[in-house]
VEXDREN-2710 file (C-alpha; in Angstrom, 1 decimal):
% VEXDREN-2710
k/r/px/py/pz
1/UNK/39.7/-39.7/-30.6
2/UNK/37.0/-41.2/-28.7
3/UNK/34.0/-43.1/-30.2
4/UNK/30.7/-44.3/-29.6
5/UNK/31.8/-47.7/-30.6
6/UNK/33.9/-48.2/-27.4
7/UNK/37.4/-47.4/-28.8
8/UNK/39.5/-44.7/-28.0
9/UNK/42.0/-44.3/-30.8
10/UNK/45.7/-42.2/-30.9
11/UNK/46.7/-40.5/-34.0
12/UNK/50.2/-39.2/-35.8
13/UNK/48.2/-36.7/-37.9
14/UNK/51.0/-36.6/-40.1
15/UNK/49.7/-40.7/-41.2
16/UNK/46.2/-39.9/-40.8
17/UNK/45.3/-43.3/-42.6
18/UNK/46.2/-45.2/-39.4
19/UNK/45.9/-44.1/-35.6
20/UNK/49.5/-45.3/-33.8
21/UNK/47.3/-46.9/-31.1
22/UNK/43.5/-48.2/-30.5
23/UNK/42.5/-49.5/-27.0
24/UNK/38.8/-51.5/-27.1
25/UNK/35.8/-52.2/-25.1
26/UNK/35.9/-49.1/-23.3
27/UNK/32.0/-48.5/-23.1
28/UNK/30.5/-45.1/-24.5
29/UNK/27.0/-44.5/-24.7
30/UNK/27.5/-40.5/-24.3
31/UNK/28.3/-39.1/-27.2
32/UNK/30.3/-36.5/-25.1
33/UNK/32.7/-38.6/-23.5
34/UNK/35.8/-36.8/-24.1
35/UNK/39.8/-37.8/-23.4
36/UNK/42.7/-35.7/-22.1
37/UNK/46.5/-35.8/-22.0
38/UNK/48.2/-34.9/-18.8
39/UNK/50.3/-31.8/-18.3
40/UNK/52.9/-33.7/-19.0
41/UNK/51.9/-35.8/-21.7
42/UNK/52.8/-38.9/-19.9
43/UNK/48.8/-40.2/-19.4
44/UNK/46.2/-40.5/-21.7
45/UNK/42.7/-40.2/-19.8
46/UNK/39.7/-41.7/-21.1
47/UNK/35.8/-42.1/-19.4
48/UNK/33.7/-45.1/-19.9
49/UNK/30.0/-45.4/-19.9
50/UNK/27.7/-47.8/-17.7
51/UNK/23.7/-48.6/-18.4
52/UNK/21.9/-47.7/-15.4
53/UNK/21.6/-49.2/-12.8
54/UNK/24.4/-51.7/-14.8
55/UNK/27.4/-50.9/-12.6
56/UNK/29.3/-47.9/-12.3
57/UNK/31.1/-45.3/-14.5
58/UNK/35.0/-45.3/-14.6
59/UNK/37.9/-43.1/-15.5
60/UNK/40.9/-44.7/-17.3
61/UNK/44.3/-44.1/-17.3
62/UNK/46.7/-45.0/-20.5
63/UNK/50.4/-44.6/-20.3
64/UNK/51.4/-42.7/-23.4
65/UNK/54.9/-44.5/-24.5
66/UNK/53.6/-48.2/-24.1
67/UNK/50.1/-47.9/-24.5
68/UNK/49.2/-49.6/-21.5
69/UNK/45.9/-49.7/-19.0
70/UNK/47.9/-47.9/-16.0
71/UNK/44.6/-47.5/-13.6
72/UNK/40.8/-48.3/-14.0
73/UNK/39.0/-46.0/-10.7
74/UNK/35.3/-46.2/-10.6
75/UNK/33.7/-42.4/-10.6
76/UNK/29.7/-43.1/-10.5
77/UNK/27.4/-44.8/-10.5
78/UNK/26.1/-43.2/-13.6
79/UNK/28.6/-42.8/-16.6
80/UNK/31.9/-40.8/-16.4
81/UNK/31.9/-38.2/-18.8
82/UNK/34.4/-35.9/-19.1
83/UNK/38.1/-35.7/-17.5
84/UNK/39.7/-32.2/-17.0
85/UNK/43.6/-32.5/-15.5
86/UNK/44.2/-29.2/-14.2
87/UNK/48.0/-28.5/-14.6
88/UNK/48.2/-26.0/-11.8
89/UNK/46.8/-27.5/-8.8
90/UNK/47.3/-31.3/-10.3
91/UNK/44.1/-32.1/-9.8
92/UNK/41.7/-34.5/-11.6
93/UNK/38.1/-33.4/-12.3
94/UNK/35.4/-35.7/-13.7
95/UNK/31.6/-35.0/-14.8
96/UNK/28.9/-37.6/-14.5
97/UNK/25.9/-38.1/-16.0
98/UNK/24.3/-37.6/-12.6
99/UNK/25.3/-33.9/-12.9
100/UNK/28.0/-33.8/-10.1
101/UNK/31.6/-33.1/-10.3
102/UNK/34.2/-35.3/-9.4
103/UNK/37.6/-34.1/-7.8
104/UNK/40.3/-36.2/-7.3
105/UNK/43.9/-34.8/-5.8
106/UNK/46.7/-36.0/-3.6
107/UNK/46.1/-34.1/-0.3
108/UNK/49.9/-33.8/0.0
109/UNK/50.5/-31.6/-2.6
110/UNK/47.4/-30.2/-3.3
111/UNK/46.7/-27.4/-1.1
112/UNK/44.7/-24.7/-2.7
113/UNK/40.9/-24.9/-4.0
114/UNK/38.9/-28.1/-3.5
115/UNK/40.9/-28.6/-0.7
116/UNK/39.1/-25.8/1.0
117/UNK/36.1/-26.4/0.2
118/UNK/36.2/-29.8/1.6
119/UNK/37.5/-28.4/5.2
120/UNK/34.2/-25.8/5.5
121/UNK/31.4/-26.8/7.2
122/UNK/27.9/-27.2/5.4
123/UNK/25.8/-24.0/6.0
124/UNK/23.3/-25.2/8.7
125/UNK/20.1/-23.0/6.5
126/UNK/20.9/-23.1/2.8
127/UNK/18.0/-20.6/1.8
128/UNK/19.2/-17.8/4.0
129/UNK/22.4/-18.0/1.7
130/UNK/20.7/-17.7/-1.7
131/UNK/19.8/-14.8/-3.1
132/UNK/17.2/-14.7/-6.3
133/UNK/17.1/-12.0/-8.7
134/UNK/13.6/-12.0/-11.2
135/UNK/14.3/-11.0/-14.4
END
């Protein structure tokens, strides 16, 4: 579970009167900052939160059998929201309080998707690309 008072807490939900695990000082102000588990269930993945203009939001990575801080990466400089581990192109999304979308992969083995997108050129005249319906 992840709270607003800058833990992020592991629980046996058979001994719910305990969690197994509780890291600290990981900074939430969002009271959407989620966690996920990778495909494997190897990582624990957490976001933290940053005032702004106070430094810069970071995704965390927790291995799962020792409980220890693998990898601290700095996402935005707004806060890190929400991490998404997509099991079939093994990639890493992350959502920010400025409203973007972050991807992070491993250009060897990731070949399909945001990989892509990132090799097209911008379109030179965005509006001649939109098209707007009225309700």
């Amino acid at each position: 579970s992840r709270c607003q008072d800058g833990t992020l807490k592991l629980w046996d939900l058979r001994k719910f009167k305990r969690p197994l695990h509780s890291w600290e000082m990981l900074d939430n102000f969002n009271y959407k900052t989620g966690i996920e588990i990778s495909p494997f269930e190897d990582y624990i993945l957490t976001c933290t939160s940053v005032l702004k203009g106070k430094g810069c939001g970071n995704l965390v990575f927790f291995k799962s059998s020792t409980f220890e801080e693998v990898l601290k990466t700095p996402i935005s400089m707004a806060s890190a929201i929400k991490p998404l581990w997509h099991p079939k192109v093994n990639g890493i999304f992350v959502t920010s309080a400025d409203g973007c979308t972050h991807a992070l992969y491993n250009p060897k083995i990731f070949d399909g998707g945001i990989a892509k997108c990132l090799l097209k050129k911008a379109k030179k005249n965005l509006e001649d690309h939109l098209q707007y319906q009225r309700r």
